[in-house]
Structures are given as structure tokens and as C-alpha cells.
BALOBA-1460 file (C-alpha; in Angstrom, 3 decimals):
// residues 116
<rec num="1" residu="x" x="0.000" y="0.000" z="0.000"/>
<rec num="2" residu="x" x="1.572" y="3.363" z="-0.854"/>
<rec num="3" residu="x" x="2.194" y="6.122" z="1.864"/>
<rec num="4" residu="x" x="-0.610" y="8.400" z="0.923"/>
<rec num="5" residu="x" x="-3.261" y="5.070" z="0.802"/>
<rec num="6" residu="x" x="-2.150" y="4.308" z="3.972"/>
<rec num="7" residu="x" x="-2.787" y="7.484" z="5.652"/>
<rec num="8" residu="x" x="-5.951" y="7.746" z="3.952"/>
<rec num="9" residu="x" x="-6.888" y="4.398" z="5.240"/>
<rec num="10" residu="x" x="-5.379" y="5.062" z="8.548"/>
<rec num="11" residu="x" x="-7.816" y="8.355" z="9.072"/>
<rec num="12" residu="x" x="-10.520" y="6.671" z="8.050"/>
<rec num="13" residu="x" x="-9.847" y="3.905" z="10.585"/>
<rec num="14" residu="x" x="-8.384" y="5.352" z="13.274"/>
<rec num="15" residu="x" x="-10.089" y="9.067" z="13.203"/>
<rec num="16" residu="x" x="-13.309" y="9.281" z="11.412"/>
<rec num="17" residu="x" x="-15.182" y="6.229" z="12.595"/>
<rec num="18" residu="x" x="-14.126" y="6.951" z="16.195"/>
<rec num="19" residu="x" x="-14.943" y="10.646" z="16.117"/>
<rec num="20" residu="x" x="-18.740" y="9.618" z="14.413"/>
<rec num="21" residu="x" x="-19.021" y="7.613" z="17.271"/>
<rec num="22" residu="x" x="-18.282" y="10.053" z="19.636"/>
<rec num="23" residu="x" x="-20.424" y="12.447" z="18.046"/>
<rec num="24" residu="x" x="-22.920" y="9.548" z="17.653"/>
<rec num="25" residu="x" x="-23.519" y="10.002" z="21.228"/>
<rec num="26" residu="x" x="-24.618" y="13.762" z="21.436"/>
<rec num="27" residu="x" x="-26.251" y="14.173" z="18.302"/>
<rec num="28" residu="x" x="-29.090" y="11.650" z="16.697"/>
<rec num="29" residu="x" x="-28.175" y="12.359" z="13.177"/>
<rec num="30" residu="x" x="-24.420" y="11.409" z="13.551"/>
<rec num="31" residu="x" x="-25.480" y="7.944" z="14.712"/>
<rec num="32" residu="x" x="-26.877" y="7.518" z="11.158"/>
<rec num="33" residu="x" x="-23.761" y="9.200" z="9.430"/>
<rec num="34" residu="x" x="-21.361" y="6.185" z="11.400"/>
<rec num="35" residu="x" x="-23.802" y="3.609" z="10.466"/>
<rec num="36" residu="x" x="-24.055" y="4.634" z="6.296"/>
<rec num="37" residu="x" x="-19.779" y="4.866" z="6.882"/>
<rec num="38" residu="x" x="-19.144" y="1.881" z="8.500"/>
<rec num="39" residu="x" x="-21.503" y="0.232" z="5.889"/>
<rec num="40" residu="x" x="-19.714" y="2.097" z="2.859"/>
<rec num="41" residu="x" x="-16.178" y="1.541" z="4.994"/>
<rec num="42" residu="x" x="-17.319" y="-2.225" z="4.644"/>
<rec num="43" residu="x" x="-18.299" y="-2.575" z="0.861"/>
<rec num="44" residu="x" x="-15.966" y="-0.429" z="-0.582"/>
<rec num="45" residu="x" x="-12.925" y="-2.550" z="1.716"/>
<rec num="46" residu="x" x="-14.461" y="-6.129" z="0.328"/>
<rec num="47" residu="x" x="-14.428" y="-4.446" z="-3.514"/>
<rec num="48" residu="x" x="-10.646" y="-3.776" z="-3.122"/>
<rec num="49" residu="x" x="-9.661" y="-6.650" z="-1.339"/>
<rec num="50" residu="x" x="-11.561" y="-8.427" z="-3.754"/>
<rec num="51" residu="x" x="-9.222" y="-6.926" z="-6.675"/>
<rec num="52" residu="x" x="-6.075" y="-8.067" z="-5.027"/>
<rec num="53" residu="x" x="-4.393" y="-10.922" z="-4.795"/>
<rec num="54" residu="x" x="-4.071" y="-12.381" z="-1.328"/>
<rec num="55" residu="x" x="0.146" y="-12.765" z="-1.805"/>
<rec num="56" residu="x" x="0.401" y="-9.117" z="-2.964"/>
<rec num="57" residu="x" x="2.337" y="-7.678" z="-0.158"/>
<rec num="58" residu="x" x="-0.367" y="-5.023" z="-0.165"/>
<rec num="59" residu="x" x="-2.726" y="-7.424" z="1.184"/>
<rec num="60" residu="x" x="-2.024" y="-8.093" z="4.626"/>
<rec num="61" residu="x" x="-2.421" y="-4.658" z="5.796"/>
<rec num="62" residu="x" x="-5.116" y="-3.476" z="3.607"/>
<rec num="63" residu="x" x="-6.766" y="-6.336" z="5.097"/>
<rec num="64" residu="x" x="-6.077" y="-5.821" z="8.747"/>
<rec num="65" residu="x" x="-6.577" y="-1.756" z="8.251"/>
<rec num="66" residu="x" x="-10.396" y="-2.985" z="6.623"/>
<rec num="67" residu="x" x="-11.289" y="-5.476" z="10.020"/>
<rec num="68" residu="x" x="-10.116" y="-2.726" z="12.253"/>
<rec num="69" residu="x" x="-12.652" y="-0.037" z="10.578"/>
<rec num="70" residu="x" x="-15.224" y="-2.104" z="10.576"/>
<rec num="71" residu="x" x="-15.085" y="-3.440" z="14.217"/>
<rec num="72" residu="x" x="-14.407" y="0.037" z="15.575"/>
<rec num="73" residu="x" x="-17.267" y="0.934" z="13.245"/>
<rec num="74" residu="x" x="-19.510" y="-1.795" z="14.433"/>
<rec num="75" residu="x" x="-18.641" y="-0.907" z="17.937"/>
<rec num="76" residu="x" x="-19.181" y="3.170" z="18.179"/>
<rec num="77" residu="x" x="-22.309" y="2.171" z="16.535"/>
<rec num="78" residu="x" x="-24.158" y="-0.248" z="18.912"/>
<rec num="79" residu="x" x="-22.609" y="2.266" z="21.904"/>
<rec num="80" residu="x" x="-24.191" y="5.225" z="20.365"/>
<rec num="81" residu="x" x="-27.617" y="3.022" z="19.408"/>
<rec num="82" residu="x" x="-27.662" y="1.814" z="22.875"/>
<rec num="83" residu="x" x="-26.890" y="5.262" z="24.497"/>
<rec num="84" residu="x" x="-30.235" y="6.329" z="22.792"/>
<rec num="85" residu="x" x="-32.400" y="3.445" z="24.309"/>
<rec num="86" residu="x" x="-34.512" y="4.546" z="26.884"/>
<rec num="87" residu="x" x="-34.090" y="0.453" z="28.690"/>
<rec num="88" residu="x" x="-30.319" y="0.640" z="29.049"/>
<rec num="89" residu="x" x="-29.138" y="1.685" z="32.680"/>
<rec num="90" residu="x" x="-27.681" y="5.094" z="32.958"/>
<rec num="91" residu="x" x="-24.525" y="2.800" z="34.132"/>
<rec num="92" residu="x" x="-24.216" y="1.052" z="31.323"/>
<rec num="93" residu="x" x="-24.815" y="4.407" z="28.948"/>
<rec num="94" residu="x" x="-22.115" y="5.768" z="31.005"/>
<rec num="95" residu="x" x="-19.402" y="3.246" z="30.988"/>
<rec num="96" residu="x" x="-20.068" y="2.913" z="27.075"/>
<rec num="97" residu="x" x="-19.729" y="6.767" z="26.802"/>
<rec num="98" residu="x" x="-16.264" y="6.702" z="28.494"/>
<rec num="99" residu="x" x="-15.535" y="3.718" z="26.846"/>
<rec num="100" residu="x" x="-16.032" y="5.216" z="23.667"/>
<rec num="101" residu="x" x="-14.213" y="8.638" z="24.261"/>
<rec num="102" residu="x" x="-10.823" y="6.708" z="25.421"/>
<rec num="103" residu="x" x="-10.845" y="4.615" z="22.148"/>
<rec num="104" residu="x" x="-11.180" y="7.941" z="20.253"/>
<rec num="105" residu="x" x="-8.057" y="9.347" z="22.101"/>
<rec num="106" residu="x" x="-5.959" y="6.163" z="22.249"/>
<rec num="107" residu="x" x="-7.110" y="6.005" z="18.493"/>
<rec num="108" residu="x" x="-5.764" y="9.704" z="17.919"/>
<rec num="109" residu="x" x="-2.442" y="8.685" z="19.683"/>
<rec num="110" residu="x" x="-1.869" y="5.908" z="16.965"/>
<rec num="111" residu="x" x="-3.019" y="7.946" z="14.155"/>
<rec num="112" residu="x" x="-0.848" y="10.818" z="15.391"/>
<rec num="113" residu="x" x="1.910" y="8.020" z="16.395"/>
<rec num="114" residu="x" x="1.691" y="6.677" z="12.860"/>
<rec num="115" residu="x" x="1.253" y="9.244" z="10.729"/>
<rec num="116" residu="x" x="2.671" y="12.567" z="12.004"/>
């Protein structure tokens, strides 16, 4: 993967899916914006994995880049979806809220680690 790819991929990954999610938890619409990128994030990773060859160096860490959006994806989503239900204990919507702000930093200090 060239340089420029990579920190394309790595903002996606490691900045705009986590900050979505952290934004997924003050504002409704943002919720919907993480779920339509995580979805796109998805597809459009399976089409380009799909046009290489799995023993092109390029590969590997397209491939690992592609899980790691879509979990963190995955994840920021059901914490912001369950941060909206009215059932979930105020506990729980806590702990997930923290949860979710330390992965953006920690995911900011590898972005800014990596790619600064």
C-alpha cells in the first residue's frame, strides 16, 4: 500500500469512525452518518480486497486496516444506538460513553503516532 493510501486508510480507521461515534452520542443524526460509513467503509474494503491478490504484499495490511474499521465501526455504533435506548441503565450508557471517548483518544495517539 503506498504512503498516501495508507494514511488515507489510517484516518478513516483510526479518526473518522471513532470521532462519528463520539459524536454519535450527542447528536441523533451522527449515529446515522457512522452507520451509512461503517456500511460504505465495509463494501468499498471487500471491492478492493476483492481486486487483489491475497500474496500481494499489499494485502495483509489493507486487510487488517479494513477489520479494524469495521469493528471500531460496528462498535461506536451499537454504543451510540444503545446510548439512545430509553431500557439501558444510565450505568451502562455511562461506561459505554467513556468507553467510547478513550478509544477515540488512544485512536488519535496511533493515528498521530503513525502518521505525524
Amino acid at each position: 500500500m503506498e504512503p498516501a493510501q495508507q494514511a488515507i486508510v489510517g484516518f478513516v480507521t483510526l479518526l473518522l469512525l471513532p470521532f462519528l461515534g463520539v459524536l454519535g452520542l450527542f447528536a441523533k443524526r451522527a449515529t446515522k452518518v457512522l452507520g451509512l460509513a461503517t456500511v460504505a467503509w465495509g463494501l468499498g474494503g471487500w471491492v478492493y480486497l476483492r481486486s487483489l491478490s491475497p500474496l500481494d504484499p499489499g494485502y495483509s495490511p489493507a486487510f487488517r486496516a479494513w477489520r479494524v474499521g469495521l469493528l471500531l465501526g460496528a462498535a461506536f455504533f451499537a454504543v451510540a444506538w444503545l446510548a439512545r435506548r430509553p431500557r439501558v441503565a444510565r450505568g451502562i450508557k455511562i461506561a459505554f460513553a467513556v468507553t467510547s471517548v478513550v478509544v477515540f483518544f488512544k485512536a488519535l495517539h496511533l493515528y498521530l503516532h503513525s502518521y505525524a
